[in-house]
Residue frames relative to the residue before (quaternion, step in Angstrom):
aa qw qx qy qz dx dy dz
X 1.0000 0.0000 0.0000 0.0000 0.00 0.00 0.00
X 0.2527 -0.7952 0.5384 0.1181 3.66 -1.04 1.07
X 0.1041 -0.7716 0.6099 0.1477 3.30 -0.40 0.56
X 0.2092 -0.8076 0.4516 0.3163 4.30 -0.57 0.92
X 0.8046 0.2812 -0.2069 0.4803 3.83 1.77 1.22
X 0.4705 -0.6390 0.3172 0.5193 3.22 -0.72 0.09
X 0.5262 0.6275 -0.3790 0.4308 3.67 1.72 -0.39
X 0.5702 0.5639 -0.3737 0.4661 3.60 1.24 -0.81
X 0.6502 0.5811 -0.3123 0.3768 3.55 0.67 -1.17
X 0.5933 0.5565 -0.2900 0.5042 3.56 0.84 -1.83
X 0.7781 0.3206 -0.2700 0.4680 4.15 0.27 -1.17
X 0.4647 0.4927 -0.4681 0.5676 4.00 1.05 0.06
X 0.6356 0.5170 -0.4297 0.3796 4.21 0.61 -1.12
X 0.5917 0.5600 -0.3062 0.4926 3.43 1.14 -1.69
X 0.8938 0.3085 -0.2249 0.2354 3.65 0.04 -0.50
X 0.7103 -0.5274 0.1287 0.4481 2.56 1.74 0.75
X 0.3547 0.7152 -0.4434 0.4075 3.46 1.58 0.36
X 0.0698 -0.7558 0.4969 0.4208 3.95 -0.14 0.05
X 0.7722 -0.5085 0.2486 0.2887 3.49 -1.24 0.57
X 0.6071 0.6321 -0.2899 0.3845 3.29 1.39 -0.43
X 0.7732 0.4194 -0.2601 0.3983 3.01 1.59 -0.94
X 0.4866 0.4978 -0.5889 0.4107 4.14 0.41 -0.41
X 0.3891 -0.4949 0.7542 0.1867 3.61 -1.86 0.12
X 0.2906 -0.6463 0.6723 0.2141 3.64 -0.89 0.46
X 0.4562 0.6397 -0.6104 0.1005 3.99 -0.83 0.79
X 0.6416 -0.6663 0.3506 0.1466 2.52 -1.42 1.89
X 0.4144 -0.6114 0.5477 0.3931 3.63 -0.88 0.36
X 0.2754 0.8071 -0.4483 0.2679 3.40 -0.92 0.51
X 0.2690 -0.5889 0.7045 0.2909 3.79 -1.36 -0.36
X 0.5091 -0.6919 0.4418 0.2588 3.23 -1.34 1.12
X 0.7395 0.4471 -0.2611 0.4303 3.60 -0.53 0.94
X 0.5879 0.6014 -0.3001 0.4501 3.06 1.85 -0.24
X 0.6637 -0.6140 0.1338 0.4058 3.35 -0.98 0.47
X 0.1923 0.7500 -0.3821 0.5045 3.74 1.72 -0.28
X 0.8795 0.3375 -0.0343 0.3339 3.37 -0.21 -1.77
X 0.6069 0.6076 -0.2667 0.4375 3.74 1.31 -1.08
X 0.5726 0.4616 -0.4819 0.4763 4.30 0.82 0.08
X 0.7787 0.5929 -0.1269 0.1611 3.57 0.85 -0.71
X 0.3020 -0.8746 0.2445 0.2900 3.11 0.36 0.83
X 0.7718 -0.3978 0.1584 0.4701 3.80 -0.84 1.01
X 0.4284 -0.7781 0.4266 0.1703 3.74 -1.21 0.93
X 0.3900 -0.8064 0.3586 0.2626 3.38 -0.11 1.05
X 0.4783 -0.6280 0.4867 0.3742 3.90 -0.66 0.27
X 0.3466 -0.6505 0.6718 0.0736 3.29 -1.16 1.64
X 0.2553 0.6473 -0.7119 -0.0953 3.12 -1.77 0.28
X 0.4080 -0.7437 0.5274 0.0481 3.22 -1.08 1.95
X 0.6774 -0.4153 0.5318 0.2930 3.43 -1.57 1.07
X 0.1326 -0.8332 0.5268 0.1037 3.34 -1.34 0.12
X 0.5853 -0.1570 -0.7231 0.3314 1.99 -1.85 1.54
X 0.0410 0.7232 -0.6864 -0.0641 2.94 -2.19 0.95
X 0.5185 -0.4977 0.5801 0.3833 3.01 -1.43 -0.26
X 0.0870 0.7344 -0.6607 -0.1292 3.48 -1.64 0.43
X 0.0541 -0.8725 0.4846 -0.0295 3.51 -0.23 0.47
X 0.0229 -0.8510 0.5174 -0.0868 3.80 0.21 1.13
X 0.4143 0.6048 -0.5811 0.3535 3.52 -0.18 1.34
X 0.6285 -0.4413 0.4305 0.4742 3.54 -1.97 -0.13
X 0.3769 -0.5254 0.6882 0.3291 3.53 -1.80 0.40
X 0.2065 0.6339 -0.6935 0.2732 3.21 -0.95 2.24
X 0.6427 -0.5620 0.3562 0.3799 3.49 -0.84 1.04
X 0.6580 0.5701 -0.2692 0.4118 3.48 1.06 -1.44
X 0.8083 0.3669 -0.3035 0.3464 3.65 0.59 -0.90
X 0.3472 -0.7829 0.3739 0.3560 3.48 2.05 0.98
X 0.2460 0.7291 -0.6385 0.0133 4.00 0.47 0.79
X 0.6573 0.4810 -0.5317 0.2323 3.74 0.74 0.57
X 0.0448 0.7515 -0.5377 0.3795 3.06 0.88 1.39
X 0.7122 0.3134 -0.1572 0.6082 3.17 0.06 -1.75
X 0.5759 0.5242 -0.5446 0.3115 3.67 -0.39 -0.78
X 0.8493 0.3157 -0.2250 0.3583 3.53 0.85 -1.38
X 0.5613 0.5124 -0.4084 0.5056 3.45 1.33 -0.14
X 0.7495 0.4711 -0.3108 0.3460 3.82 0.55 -0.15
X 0.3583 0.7053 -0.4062 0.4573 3.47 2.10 0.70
């Protein structure tokens, strides 16, 4: 699970996400300044089947859907 903050992450904890799981990646282009404190991204490889869902945490875009299908 990606989270695109550490504020995104904290509101994924609140909803039951435990903390261990979101990744923190910045929005951004690599190389940009956002992106240049961080140290290189390690290579993920996700269980299968998932879910990926890449949007803002607004009530309207019902993301606690996914939250609950991804327990």
């Amino acid at each position: 699970m990606v989270a695109v903050s550490d504020a995104v992450a904290c509101t994924l904890e609140e909803r039951g996400i435990g903390r261990e799981r979101p990744s923190v990646v910045l929005n951004g282009a690599v190389g940009t300044s956002r992106l240049v404190c961080r140290p290189p991204a390690k290579p993920v490889r996700f269980k299968h089947p998932n879910i990926m869902c890449v949007a803002g945490m607004y009530r309207r875009k019902a993301l606690r859907i996914c939250c609950t299908l991804s327990h």
